[in-house]
Backbone as CSV, one residue per row, in Angstrom:
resi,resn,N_x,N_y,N_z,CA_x,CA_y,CA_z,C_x,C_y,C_z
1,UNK,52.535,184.544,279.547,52.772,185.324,278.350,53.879,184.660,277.539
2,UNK,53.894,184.794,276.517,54.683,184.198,275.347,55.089,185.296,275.043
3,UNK,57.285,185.027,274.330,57.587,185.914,274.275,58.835,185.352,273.137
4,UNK,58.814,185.724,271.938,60.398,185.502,271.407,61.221,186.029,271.322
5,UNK,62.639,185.522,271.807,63.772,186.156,272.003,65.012,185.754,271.891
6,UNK,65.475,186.702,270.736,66.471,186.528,269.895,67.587,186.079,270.487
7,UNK,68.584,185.300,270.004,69.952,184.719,270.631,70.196,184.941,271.866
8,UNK,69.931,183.729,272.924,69.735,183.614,274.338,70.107,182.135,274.227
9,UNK,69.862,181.355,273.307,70.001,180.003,273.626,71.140,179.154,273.626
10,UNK,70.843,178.874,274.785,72.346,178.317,274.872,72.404,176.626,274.053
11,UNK,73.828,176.125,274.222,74.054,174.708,273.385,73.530,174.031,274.382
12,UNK,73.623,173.743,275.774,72.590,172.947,276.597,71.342,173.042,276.540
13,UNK,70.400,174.008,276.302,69.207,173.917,275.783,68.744,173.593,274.684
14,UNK,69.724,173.843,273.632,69.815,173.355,272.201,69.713,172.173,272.750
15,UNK,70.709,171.376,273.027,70.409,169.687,273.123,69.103,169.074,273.918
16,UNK,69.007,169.895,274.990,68.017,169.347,275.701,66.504,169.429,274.853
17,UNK,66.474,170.507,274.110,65.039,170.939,273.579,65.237,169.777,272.474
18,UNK,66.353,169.461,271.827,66.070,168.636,270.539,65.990,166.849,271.442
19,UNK,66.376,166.852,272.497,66.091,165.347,272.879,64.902,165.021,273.636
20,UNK,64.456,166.192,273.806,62.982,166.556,274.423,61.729,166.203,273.576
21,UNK,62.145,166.268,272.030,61.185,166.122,271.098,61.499,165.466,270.096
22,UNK,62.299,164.505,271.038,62.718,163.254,269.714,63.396,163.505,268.786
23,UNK,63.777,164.076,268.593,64.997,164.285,267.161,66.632,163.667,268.233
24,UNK,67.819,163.750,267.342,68.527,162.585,267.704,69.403,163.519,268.913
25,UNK,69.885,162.991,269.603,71.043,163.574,270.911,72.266,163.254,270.003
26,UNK,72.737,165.117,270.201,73.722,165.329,269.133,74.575,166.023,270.472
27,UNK,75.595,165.367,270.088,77.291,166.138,271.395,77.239,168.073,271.420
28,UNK,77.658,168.207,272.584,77.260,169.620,272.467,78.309,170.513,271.891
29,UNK,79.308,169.338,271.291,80.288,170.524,270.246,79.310,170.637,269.117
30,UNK,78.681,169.763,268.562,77.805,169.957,267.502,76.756,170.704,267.510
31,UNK,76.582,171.065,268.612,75.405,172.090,268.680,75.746,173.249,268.634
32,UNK,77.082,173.582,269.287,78.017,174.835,269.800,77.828,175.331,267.950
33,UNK,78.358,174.540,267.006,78.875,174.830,265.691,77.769,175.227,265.476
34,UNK,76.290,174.422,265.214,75.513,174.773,264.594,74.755,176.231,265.462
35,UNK,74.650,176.642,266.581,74.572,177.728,266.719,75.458,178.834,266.655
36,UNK,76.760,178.736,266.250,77.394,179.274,265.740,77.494,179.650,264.159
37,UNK,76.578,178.976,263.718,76.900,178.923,262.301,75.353,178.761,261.352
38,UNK,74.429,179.051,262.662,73.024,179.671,262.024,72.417,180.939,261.986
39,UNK,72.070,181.503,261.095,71.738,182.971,260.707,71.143,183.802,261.835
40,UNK,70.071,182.812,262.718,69.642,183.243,263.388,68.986,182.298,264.827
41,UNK,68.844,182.727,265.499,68.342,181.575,266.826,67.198,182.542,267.618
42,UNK,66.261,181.924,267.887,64.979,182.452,268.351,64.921,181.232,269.003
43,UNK,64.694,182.081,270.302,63.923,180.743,271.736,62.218,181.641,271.733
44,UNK,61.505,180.536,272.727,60.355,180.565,272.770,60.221,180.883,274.135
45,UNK,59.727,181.807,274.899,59.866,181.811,276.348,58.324,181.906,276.726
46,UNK,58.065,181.224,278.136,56.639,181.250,278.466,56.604,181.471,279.837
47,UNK,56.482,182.558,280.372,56.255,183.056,281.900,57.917,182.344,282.319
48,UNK,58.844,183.278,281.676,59.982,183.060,282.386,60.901,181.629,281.605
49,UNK,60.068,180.653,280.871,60.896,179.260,280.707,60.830,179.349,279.622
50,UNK,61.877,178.829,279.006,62.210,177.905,277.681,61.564,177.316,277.326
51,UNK,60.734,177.569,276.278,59.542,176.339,276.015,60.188,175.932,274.841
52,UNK,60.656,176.493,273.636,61.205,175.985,272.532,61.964,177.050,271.502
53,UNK,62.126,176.416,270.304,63.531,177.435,269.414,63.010,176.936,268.151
């Protein structure tokens, strides 16, 4: 089952999901900020896992 759910994501998954799919490996203060400082954060969950954001 697929499920979205609102602000759960952490800055280690932030990085991992964005180096997972090719976009660039960014330090995890930079991620800390930018989830700090986005309106909103939605993860993707699939039978329990992190599939994406």
């Amino acid at each position: 089952m697929i499920e979205l759910v609102d602000n759960i994501l952490t800055t280690e998954d932030f990085v991992r999901l964005r180096t997972a799919t090719s976009f660039a490996d960014i330090p995890l203060e930079h991620a800390r900020k930018a989830l700090q400082n986005g309106l909103i954060n939605v993860s993707v969950m699939k039978d329990g896992e992190l599939i994406g954001m």
